[in-house]
C-alpha positions, 0 to 999 in steps of 0.5 A: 346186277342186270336185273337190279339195274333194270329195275333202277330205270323202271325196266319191268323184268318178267319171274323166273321160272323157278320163282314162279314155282315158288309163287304157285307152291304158296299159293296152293298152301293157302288155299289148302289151308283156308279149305281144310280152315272151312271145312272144320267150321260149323254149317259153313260159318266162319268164326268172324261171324259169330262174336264172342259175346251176344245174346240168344233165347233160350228154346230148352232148358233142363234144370236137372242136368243145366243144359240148355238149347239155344237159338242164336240168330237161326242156329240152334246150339247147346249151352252150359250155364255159368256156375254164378247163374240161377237157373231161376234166371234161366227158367224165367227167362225162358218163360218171359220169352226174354233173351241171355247173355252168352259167350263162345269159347273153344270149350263151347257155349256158355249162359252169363245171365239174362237179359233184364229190359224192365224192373225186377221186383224185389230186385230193382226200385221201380216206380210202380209194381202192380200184382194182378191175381186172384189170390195172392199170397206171401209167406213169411218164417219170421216177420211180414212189414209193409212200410209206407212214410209213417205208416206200418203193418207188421205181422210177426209169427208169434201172433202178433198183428201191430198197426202203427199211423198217426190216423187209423180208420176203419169201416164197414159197410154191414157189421164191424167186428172186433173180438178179443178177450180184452179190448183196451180203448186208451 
């Protein structure tokens, strides 16, 4: 009741002994558990600081066995890749220098794409694709179409070459050749 008192005037009453101890005994609880909390992390880093999602460039990748040696930010760890993902992707991300979408979990790294910061052909409308090579080549089984406006080429693979406009030309600047069992004009 004395000590209620005094600290209903605004008297300041020191701790007893026994609720020092008291104090000391959490105390030497938490700092034991924030050391043996630092000790279990990787390279002294706390897992603040590495989020749950971020990206990394891929150092290594092995197709056959899908592992993969990642850079994120100046650690290198080892990944898995997200059954979802072609490792295509990986492959070419790796190539290209681009960067991979990853994630951490308490099972570890794991790869959820590549990181795309331009048009892909084939995958996305882009503006203009240029294909600088000295040859290339496109293969395919069935049907090869190249479609512009009203304009048409069509190869098809039973031999067949079908040129569809409402104007053709063709020139040449030596022989002109056309060659065919029957040529049919109109």
């Amino acid at each position: 009741m004395g000590r209620a008192r005094g600290a209903a005037e605004g008297v300041h009453l020191a701790p007893s002994d026994q609720e020092l101890s008291e104090r000391e005994a959490e105390v030497g609880e938490l700092v034991h558990t924030l050391s043996v909390t630092a000790a279990q992390e990787p390279s002294g880093a706390s897992s603040e600081e590495v989020p749950q999602m971020c990206t990394a460039r891929v150092v290594a990748f092995d197709s056959e066995t899908g592992e993969i040696q990642l850079r994120v930010g100046r650690r290198e760890v080892v990944a898995s890749l997200d059954e979802s993902v072609s490792p295509r992707v990986i492959a070419t991300a790796q190539q290209r220098g681009e960067r991979v979408v990853v994630e951490r979990d308490a099972d570890g790294w794991l790869v959820l794409g590549a990181l795309r910061t331009s048009a892909t052909p084939g995958v996305d409308a882009g503006e203009e694709f240029v294909i600088q090579a000295e040859r290339v080549r496109i293969e395919a089984a069935h049907e090869f179409t190249v479609v512009s406006g009203m304009a048409s080429l069509a190869l098809r693979a039973r031999g067949h070459v079908e040129t569809l406009a409402r104007d053709i030309t063709t020139r040449a600047a030596s022989v002109h050749k056309i060659v065919g069992r029957i040529v049919r004009l109109n």
